[in-house]
N, C-alpha and C positions, 0 to 999 in steps of 0.2 A: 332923110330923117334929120331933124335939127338937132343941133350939140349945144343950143343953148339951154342950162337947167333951168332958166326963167321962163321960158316959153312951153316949157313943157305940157304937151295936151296926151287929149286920150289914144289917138293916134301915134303918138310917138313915144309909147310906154314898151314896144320892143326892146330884146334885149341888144348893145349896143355894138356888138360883135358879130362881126361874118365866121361862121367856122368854114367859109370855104377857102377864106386868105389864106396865104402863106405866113401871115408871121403870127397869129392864131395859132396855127396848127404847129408852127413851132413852138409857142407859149404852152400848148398842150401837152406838147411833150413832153415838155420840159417839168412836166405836173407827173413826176416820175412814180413808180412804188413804191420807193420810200417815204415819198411824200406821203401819199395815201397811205401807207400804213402808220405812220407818226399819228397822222389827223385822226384815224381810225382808232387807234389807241388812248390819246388825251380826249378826243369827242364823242366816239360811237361807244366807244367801251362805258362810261359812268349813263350817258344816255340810255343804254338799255336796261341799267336798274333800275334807275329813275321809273323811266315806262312800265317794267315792272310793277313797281310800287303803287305807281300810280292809279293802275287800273283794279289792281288787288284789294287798293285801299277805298274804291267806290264799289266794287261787286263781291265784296267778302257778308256783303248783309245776307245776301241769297243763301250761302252758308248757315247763316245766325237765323235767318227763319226756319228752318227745318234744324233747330236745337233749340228749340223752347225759347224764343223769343216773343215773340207775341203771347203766348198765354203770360208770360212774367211780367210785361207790362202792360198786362190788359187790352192787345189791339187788335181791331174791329177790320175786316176787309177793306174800309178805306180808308184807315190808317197805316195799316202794311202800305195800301197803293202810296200814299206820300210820302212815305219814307222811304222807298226805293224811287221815286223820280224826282223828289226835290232835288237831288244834286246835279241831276239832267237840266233845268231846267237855270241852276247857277252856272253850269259850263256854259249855258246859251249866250248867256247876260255877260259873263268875264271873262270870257276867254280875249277876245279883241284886245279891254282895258288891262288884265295883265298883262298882254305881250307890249301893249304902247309902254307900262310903266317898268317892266323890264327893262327896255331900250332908254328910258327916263333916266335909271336909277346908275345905270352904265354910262351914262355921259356926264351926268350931272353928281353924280354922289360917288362913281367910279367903281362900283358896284358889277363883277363880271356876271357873263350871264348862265355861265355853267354855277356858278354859286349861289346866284339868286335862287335859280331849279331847285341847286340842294337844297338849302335855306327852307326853301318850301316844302320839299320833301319833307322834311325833320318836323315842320306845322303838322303834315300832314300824317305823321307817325302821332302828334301828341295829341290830336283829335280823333287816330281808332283809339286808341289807347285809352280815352277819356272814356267813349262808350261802351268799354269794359264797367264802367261805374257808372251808366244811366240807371234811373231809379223810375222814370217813369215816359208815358212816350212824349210826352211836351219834352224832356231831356235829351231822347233820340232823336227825336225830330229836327232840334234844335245845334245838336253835333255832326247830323246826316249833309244842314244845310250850311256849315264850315266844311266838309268834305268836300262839297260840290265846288263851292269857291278856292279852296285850296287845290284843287285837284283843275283845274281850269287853266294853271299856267303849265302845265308838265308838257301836254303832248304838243301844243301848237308853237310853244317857246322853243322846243328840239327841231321841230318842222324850221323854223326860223332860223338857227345859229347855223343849221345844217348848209342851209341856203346860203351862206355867207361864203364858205369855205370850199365846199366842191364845184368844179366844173360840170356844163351841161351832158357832157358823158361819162361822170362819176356818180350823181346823189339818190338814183333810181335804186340801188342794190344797198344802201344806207338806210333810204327812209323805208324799203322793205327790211331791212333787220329792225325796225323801229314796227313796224307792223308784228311782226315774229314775235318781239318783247311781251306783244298783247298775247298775241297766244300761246307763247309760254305761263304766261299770267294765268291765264284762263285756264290752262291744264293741271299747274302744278297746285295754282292759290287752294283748289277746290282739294286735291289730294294734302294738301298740308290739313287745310280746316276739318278735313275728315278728319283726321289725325289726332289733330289738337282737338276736336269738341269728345273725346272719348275720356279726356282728361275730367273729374269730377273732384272735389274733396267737400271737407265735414263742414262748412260754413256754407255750401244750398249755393254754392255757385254751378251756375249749368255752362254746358259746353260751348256755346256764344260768347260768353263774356271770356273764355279763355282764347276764342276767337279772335277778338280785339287786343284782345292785352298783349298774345306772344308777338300776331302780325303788326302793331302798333309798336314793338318793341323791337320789332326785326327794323320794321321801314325807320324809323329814328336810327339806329344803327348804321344805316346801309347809308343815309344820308348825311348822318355825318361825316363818314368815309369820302363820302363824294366833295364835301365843301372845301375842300384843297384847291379843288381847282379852278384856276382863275381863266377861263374863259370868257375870253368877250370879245370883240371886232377883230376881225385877221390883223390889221396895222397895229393891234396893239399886244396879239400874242407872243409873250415871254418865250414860250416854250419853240417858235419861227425865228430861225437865221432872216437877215435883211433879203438875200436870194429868195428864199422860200417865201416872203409875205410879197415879194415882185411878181412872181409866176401866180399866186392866188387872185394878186391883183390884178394881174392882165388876162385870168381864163376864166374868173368867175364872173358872170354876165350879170353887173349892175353898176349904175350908176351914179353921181352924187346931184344933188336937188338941193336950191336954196329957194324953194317957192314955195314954204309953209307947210303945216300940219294941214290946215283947210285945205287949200288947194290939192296936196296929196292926196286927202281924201275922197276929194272931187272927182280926182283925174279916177282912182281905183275905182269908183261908185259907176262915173259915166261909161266905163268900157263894158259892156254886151258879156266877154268870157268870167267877168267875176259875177255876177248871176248861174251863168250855166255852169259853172264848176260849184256852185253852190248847190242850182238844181239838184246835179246827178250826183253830189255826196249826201243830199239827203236820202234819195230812193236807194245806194249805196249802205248806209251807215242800216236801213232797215232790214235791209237781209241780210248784213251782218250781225245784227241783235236780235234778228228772229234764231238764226244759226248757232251762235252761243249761247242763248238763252234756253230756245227748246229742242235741242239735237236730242238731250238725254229725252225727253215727252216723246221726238218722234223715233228714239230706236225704240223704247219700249214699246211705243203702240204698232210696229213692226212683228215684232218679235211674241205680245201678248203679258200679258200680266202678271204672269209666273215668272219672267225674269225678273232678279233680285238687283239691288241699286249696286252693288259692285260690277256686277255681270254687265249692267248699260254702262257703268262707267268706263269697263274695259272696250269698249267699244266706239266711246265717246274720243278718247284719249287719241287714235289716231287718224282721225278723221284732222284732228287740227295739226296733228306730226305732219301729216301729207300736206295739207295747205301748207303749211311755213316751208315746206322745201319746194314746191311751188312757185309762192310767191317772191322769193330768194334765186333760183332760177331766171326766172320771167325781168326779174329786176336787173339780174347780170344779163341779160338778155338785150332787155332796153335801153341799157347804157353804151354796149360795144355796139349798138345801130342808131341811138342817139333819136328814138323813138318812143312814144308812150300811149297816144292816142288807138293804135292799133291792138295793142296788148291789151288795154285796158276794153276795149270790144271783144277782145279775145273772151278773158273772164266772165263779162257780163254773157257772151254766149254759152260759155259752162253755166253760168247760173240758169238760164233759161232754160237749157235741155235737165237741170236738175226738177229745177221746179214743175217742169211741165209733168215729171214722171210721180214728183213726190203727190200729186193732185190725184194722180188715178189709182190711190191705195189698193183697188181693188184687183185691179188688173195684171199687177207684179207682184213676184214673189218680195219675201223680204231683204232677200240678198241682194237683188236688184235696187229695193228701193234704198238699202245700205249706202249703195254703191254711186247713186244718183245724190243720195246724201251729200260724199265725198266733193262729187264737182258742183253744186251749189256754196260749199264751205270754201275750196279753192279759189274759185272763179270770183267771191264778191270781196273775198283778202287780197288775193291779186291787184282788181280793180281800183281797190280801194288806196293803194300806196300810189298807183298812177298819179293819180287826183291830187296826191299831197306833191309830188312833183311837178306836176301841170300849173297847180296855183302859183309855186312860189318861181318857176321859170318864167312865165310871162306877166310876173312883176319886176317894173324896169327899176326900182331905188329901195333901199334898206329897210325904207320906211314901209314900201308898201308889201314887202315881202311879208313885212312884221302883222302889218292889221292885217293883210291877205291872207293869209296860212290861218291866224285867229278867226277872220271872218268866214273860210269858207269850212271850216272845222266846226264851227260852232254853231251855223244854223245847218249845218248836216249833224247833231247832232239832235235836231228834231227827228228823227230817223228813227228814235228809240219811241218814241212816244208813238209814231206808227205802226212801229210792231204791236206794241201792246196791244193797239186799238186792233187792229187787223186779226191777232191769234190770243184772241178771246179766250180764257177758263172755260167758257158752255159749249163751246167746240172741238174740246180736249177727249179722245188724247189721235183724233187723227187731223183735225186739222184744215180740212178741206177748202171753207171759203180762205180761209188765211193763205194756204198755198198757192187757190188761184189769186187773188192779191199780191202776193212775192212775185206772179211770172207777169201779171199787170205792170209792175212797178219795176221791174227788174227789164222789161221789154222796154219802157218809155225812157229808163237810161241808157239803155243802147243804143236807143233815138236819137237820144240828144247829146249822145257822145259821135254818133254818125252826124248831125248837124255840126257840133262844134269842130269836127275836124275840116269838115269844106268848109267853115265860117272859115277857119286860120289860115287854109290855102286860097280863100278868096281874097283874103286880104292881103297874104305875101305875092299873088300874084298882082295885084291891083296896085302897090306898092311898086313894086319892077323890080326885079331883081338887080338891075344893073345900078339901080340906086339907091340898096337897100344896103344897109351895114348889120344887118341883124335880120329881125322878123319876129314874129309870133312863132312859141315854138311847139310843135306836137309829139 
């Protein structure tokens, strides 16, 4: 492997570390629990409200449709449809250019990167906030697609700082409480907006607009709180002793590069695993958003029409309790075996045996199909955190950790847009071609999570171990 950062190609983007050495493995040690729980406190801690916010402050509309939004502003079914996926479609476009100009804004203006987050958070509190006050849906529409842009730097900029700081046997049980975040999100945002949309008073405001305003008023709060903290490059952390920022420096697997933006970009483009980890977070991120999206559609149509929206909601609630301790599990799992490729096949084969079951409505009771429910939700949250550590491990330099997390985050967020397409409204409320779709799409990423793992051991073999200071890591 060459150690020169001028010659850097796409072959020699491993990371630059043997964990088989011995002085590695005493670096690692030396990466003691105190450490970890300092990092975990100044980094994981504000990161999970962040994620919170984040994801609250693009799917709290779903809420605000089903409280008189659309008839208040007049809109037509495909207008609803754009205002729920323009901001999908801004995360596409900025996620990348946020995380480059985060790393911009921190070397050049001195700007840390846990404050940039806030910073944006608090945008992103004053733009729900704002459509508490749309008057018409050119004004929705128009606030929806500043959400999407503001909401673009949250999760892929955490995927990124994360990368910085922990070792290859710490960041798996991280970026799964960063996954968690979401689905606490998911559970609580929607039991708040119940809440709050029941609030009404004498001036004709309906429960949407008190939707926006409180959670608009929460997320500015929460992020304000957050902007104390001056996170940004381990060598430049305040809150690290000079020991502490040595031990991150010699365990956490990356490199320094003086061969360009371009060329970076080059070397990230021409390697084979930043497509396939792209691939498989798209077909990933769609059973994710079929999952969150229609769980409450398929317990009802389980169960029959007579259950009332509290009743699926109690139902709904711990289907994702169970994933997040799951995923949280699986995550401390793949870090003390310094593995992910495997777990991450794991999940996807929970997804599959779910999906296979949820397709033959007819043939299983509903407790059954409840229960098959469970391990389709598990299995693609699980999966899904793998992926965010897969990208950012087998990027060898800061920089490409940075566009890498952005980039394979962001066109797996096409993912959303297949669901849609796939579980159609005229299919409702069982579902069937959509289902067989999810076990179609959920089966090719176990494929190409089975390919990418022999790609990486063809390569560390082919490599030679005897000559290798690193590798590609699964």
């Amino acid at each position: 492997m060459a150690s020169d950062p001028q010659k850097l190609t796409a072959e020699d983007c491993s990371p630059p570390l043997d964990l088989a050495s011995g002085a590695v493995q005493s670096a690692t040690a030396a990466f003691d629990p105190k450490l970890c729980y300092k990092l975990d406190f100044k980094i994981l801690t504000p990161m999970f409200f962040l994620n919170f916010l984040s994801l609250m402050g693009r799917t709290n509309i779903g809420a605000a449709l089903i409280q008189g939004l659309p008839d208040d502003l007049g809109m037509g079914s495909m207008q609803t449809f754009l205002v729920i996926v323009i901001p999908v479609v801004m995360l596409i476009l900025f996620e990348v250019p946020s995380n480059l100009l985060m790393r911009w804004l921190e070397r050049r203006a001195g700007l840390p990167y846990m404050r940039y987050l806030s910073l944006v958070t608090v945008v992103l509190g004053v733009v729900t906030l704002g459509q508490a006050f749309d008057r018409s849906y050119g004004a929705l529409l128009a606030t929806r697609f500043l959400v999407g842009i503001v909401d673009s730097a949250v999760m892929p900029g955490c995927v990124f700082v994360l990368s910085l700081y922990y070792p290859a046997t710490h960041p798996q049980w991280r970026l799964s409480m960063l996954v968690v975040s979401n689905i606490v999100s998911n559970v609580l945002s929607n039991i708040l907006a119940f809440g709050i949309a029941q609030i009404d008073s004498a001036n004709g405001w309906h429960g949407w607009r008190w939707i926006f305003l409180i959670e608009g008023l929460l997320t500015i709060t929460i992020g304000l709180a957050c902007v104390g903290s001056n996170i940004g490059r381990p060598e430049t952390a305040t809150f690290l002793s000079e020991p502490e920022k040595a031990v991150i420096a010699a365990t956490v697997e990356s490199r320094k590069s003086t061969i360009g933006i371009a060329a970076e970009v080059r070397v990230f483009l021409s390697n084979p695993l930043s497509y396939l980890w792209s691939a498989i977070m798209v077909f990933t991120v769609t059973t994710i958003s079929s999952v969150a999206v229609f769980a409450p559609s398929f317990i009802k149509a389980f169960h029959g029409s007579d259950w009332t929206v509290p009743r699926v909601q109690g139902q709904v609630a711990p289907i994702f309790v169970v994933a997040a301790a799951l995923c949280l599990m699986v995550g401390w799992a793949a870090d003390r075996l310094n593995h992910r490729c495997g777990f991450a096949l794991f999940g996807y084969v929970l997804a599959i045996i779910g999906y296979a079951i949820l397709r033959e409505t007819k043939r299983f009771t509903p407790n059954v199909q409840l229960l098959v429910l469970y391990l389709a939700c598990m299995g693609t949250y699980t999966s899904m955190a793998m992926l965010w550590a897969l990208t950012c491990l087998n990027a060898a330099t800061p920089f490409q950790k940075a566009f890498g997390s952005a980039f394979v985050i962001g066109v797996g967020n096409a993912g959303n847009f297949v669901s849609a397409w796939i579980f159609r409204s005229s299919e409702a409320p069982r579902y069937t071609a959509g289902m067989t779709a999810g076990l179609v799409l959920t089966c090719v990423a176990a494929g190409l999570m089975v390919v990418t793992w022999g790609y990486i051991g063809w390569c560390n073999r082919r490599n030679g171990d005897a000559e290798m200071r690193g590798g590609w890591w699964c």
